[in-house]
C-alpha positions as CSV (number, residue, x, y, z in Angstrom):
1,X,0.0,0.0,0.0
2,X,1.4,3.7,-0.7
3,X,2.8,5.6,2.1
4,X,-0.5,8.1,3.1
5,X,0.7,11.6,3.0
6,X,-1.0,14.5,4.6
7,X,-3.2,16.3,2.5
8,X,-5.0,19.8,1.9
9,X,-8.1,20.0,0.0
10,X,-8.9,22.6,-2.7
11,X,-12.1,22.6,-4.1
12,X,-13.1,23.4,-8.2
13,X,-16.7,22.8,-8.2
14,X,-18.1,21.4,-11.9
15,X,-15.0,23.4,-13.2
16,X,-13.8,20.9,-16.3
17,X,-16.9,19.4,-16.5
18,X,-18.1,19.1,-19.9
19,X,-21.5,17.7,-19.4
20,X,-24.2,17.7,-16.6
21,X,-24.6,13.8,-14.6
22,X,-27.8,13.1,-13.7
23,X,-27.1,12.9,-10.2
24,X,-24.4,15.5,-10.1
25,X,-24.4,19.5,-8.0
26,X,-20.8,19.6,-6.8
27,X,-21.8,22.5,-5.2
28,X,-24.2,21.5,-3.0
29,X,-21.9,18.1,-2.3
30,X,-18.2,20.0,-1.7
31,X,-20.1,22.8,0.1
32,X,-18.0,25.4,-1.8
33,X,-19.4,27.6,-4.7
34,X,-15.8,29.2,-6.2
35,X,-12.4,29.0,-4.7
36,X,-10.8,32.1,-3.3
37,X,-7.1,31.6,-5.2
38,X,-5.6,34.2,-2.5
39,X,-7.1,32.8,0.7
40,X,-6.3,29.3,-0.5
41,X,-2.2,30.2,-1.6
42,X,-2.3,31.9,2.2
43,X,-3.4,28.6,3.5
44,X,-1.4,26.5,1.7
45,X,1.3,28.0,2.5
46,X,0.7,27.9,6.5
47,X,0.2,24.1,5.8
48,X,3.2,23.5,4.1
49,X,4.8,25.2,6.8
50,X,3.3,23.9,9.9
51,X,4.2,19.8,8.6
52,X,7.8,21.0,6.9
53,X,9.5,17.0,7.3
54,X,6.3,15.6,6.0
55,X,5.1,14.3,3.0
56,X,2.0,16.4,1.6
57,X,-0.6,16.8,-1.0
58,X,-2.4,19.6,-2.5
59,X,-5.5,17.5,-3.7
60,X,-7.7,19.6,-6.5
61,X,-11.0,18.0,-6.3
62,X,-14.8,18.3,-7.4
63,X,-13.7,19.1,-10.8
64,X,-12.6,17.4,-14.3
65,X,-9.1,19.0,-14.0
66,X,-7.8,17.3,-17.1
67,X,-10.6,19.0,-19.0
68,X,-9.8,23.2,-18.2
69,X,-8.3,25.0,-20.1
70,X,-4.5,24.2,-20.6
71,X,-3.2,27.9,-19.7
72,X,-5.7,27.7,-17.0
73,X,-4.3,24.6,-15.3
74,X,-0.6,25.8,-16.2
75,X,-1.4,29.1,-14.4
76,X,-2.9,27.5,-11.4
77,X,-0.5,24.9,-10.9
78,X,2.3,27.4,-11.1
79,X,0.6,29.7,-8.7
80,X,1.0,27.1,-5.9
81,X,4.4,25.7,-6.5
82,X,5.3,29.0,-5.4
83,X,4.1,28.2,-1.6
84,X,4.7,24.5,-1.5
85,X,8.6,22.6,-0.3
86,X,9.9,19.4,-2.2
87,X,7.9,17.3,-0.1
88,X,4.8,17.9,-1.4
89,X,3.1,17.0,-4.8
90,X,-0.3,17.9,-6.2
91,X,-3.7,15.5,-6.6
92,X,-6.4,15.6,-9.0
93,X,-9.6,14.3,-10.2
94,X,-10.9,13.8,-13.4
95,X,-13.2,12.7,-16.0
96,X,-12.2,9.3,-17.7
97,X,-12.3,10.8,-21.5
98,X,-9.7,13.7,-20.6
99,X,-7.1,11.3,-20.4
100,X,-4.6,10.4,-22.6
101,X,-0.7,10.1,-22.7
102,X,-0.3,13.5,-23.8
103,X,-2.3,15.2,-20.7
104,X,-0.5,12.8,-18.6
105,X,2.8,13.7,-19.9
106,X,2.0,17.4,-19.3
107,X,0.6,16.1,-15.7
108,X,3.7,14.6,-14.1
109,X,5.8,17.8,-15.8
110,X,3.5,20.0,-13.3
111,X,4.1,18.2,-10.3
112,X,1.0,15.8,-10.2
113,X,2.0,12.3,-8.8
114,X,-1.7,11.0,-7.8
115,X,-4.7,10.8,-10.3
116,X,-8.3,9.7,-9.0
117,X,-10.8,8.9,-11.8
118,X,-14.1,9.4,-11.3
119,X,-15.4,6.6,-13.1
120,X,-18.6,5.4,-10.9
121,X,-19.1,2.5,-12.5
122,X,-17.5,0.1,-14.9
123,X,-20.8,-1.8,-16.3
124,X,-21.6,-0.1,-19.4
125,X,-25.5,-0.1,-19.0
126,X,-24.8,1.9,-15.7
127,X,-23.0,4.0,-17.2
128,X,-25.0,4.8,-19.9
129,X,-28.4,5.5,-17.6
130,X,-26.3,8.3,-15.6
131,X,-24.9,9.6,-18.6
132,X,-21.7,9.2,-17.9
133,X,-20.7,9.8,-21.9
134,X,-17.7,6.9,-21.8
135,X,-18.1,2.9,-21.7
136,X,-16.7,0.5,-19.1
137,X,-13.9,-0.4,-21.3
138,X,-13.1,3.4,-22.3
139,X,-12.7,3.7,-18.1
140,X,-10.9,1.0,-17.9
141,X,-8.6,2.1,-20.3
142,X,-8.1,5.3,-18.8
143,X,-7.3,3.8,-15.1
144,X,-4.7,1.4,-17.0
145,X,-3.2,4.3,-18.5
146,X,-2.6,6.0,-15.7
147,X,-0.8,3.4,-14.2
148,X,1.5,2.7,-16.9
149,X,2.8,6.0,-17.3
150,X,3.7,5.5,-13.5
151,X,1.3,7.9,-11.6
152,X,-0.6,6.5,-8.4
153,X,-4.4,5.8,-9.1
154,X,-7.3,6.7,-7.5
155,X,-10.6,5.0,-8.4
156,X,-13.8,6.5,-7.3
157,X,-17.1,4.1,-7.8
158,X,-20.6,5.1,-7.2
159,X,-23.3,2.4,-5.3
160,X,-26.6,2.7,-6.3
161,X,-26.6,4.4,-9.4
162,X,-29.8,3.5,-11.6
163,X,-29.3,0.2,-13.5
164,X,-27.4,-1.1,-11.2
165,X,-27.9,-4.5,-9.8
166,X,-25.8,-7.6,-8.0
167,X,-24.8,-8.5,-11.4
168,X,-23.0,-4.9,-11.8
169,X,-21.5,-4.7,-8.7
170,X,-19.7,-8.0,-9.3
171,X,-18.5,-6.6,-12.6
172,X,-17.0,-3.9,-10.7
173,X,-15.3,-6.1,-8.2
174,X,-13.9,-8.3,-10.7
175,X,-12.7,-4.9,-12.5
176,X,-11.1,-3.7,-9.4
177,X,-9.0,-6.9,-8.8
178,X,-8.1,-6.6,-11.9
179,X,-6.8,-3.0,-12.0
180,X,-5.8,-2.8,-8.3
181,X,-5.7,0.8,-8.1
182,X,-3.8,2.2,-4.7
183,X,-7.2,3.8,-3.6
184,X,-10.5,3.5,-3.5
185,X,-13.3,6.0,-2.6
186,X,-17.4,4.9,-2.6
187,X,-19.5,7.2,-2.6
188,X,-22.9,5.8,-2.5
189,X,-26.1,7.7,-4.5
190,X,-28.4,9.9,-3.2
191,X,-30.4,12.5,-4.5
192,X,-29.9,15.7,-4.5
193,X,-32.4,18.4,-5.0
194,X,-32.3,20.5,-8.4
195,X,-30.2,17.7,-9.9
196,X,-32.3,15.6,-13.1
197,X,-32.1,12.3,-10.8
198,X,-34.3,14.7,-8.4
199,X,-36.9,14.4,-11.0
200,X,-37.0,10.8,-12.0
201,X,-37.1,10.0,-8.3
202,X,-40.1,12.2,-7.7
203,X,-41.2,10.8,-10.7
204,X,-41.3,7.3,-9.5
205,X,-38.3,6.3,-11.7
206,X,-35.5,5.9,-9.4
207,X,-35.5,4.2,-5.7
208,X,-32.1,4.5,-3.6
209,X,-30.5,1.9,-2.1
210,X,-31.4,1.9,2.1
211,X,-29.0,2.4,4.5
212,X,-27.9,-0.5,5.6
213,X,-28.2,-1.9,2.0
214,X,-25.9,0.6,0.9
215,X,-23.4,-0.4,4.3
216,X,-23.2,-4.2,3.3
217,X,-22.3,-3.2,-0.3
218,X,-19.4,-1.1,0.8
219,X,-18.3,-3.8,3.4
220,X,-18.3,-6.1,0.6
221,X,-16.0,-3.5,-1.4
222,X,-13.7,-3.0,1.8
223,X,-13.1,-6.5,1.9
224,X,-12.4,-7.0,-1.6
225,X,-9.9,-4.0,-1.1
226,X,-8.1,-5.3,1.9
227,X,-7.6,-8.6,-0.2
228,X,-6.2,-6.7,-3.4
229,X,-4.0,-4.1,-1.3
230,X,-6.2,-1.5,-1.8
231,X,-6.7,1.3,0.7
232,X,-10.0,3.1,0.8
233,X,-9.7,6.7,1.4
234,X,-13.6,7.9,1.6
235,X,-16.8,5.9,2.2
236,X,-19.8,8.0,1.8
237,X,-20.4,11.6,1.3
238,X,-19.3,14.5,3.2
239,X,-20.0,15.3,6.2
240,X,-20.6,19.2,5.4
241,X,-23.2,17.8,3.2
242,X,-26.7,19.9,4.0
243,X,-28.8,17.6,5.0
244,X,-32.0,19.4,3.7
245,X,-30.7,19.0,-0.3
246,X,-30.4,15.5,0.1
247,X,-34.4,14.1,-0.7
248,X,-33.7,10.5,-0.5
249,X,-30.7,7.6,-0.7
250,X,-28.4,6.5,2.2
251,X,-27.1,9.6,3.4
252,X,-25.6,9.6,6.7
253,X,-22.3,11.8,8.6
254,X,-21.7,8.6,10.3
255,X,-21.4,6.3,7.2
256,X,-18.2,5.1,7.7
257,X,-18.3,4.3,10.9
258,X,-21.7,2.2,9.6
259,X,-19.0,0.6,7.3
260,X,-16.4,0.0,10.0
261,X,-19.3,-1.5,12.5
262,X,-20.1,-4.1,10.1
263,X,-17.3,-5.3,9.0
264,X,-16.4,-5.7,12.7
265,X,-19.5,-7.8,13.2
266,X,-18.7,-9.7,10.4
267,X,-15.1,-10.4,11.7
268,X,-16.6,-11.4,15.0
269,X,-19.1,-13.8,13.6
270,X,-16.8,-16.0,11.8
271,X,-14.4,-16.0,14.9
272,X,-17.2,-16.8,17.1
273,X,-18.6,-19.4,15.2
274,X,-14.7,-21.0,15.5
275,X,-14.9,-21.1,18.4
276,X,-12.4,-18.2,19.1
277,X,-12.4,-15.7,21.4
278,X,-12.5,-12.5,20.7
279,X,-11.0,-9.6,23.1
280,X,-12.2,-6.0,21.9
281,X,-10.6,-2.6,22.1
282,X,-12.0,0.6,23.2
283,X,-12.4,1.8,19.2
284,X,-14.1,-1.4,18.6
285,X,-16.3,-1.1,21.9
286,X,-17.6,2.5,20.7
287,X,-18.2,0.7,17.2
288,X,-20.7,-1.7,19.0
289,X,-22.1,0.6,21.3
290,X,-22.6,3.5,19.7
291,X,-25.8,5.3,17.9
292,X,-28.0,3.0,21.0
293,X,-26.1,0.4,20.4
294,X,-27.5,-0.5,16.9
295,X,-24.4,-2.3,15.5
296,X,-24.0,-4.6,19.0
297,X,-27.7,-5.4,18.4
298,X,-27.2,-6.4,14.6
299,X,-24.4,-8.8,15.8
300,X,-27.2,-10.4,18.4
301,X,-29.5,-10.6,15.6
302,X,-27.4,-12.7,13.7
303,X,-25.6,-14.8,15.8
304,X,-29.1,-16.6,16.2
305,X,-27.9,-18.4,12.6
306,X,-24.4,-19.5,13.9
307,X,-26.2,-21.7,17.0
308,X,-24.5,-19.3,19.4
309,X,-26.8,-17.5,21.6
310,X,-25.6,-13.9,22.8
311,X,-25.2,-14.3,26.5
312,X,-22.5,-17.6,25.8
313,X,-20.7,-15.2,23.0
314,X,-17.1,-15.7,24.2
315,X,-16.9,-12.1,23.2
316,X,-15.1,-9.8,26.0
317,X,-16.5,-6.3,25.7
């Protein structure tokens, strides 16, 4: 796995993008409308300067970078190697289609080392209801590029997008195990108000996936990633998210930790049902235990299948 550096955020809403998602208000989602280029130089620079033996990223996100204007990402770039030290490198995120060995010759010359792709999905009828405007094998392409030419890869998927279904997600797995990108970030569906998946859920078109639906398919994700080497970055939206534009889909500040919770009683189940014991720390404690202890009762629930009843659990809490 890739050392994790410390990174700042900068924020580009829908700057690059060429075309309008379905589901898609970066706005709303980042929580930032423009980005102020003075304020954010000022507070780069106090970061680069407050962690100076570290290594550090300056991550552009919410935007199709690839796709500005050349002069404009020349310009920008340039603007903030001015403010950062030889330990730190730059991020971005981009559309699929705006890569190509030229742009990512131009890429590493700037200073970028990690690219994330935002490709959602890799199933090409998935792709094609959200309007993504590339196939599965144009992604593909794209991530494999990226790699070759030596940059670290990001890989950012989407649960829950409309026409997806178990059949798609294990396309995607098998597509990730094949590809093994160094991260991962899901960021499962949910609708936003003003966006066109707004109207083809109030429409009757579209349902979300539920909560804990949405959970299990990311636990099922994190375990594929821990077996392929891959480290997941994000799971879920942000937490800044306004809860009042989100009408409907599994949106949650806590979502991770929903993610974490399961996985742990998933690991304790098949320990259990060993035989084993299992001795749990204070982190994994406050998994359990937290939000009225809805995880800890979930684990109850379903040891009832593995002939173990709660109270003999050899489970010390």
């Amino acid at each position: 796995m890739p050392k994790r550096s410390l990174i700042y955020p900068l924020f580009l809403p829908m700057q690059g993008c060429k075309h309008r998602c379905i589901y898609c208000d970066q706005n709303k989602i980042s929580g930032e409308n423009t980005m102020d280029l003075a304020k954010e130089l000022a507070n780069v620079s106090r970061f680069i300067a407050n962690h100076p033996d570290e290594d550090k990223e300056v991550a552009f996100y919410g935007s199709s970078f690839t796709a500005l204007p050349a002069s404009y990402r020349a310009e920008l770039l340039q603007q903030f190697h001015k403010v950062v030290d030889a330990k730190t490198s730059f991020r971005i995120s981009t559309h699929p289609l705006y890569i190509n060995e030229e742009i990512l010759h131009t890429c590493a010359a700037m200073g970028i080392a990690c690219i994330e792709l935002g490709i959602q999905d890799f199933c090409d009828e998935v792709l094609l209801a959200t309007k993504r405007g590339y196939t599965g094998e144009q992604a593909m392409q794209a991530a494999m590029l990226v790699k070759h030419q030596g940059f670290t890869l990001g890989v950012q998927l989407m649960p829950g997008l409309p026409a997806s279904t178990p059949a798609t997600i294990e396309h995607n797995r098998l597509a990730l195990t094949a590809l093994k990108p160094e991260y991962l970030r899901l960021y499962p569906l949910v609708v936003i108000k003003g966006t066109p998946l707004a109207d083809t859920y109030a429409q009757g078109l579209y349902a979300p996936l539920e909560l804990e639906e949405a959970v299990q398919i990311c636990a099922d994700y994190a375990e594929l990633a821990e077996q392929e080497g891959i480290t997941i970055i994000k799971q879920g939206l942000p937490s800044n998210l306004n809860p009042q534009e989100v009408l409907a889909g599994p949106f949650h500040p806590s979502f991770g930790e929903f993610v974490l919770a399961e996985r742990l009683v998933r690991h304790i189940i098949r320990e259990i049902c060993k035989g084993k014991e299992i001795k749990l720390d204070k982190k994994q404690r406050l998994l359990l235990m937290g939000y009225r202890g809805k995880y800890w009762a979930i684990l109850q629930n379903r040891l009832k299948n593995c002939s173990v009843v709660p109270y003999e659990m050899n489970c010390i809490l």
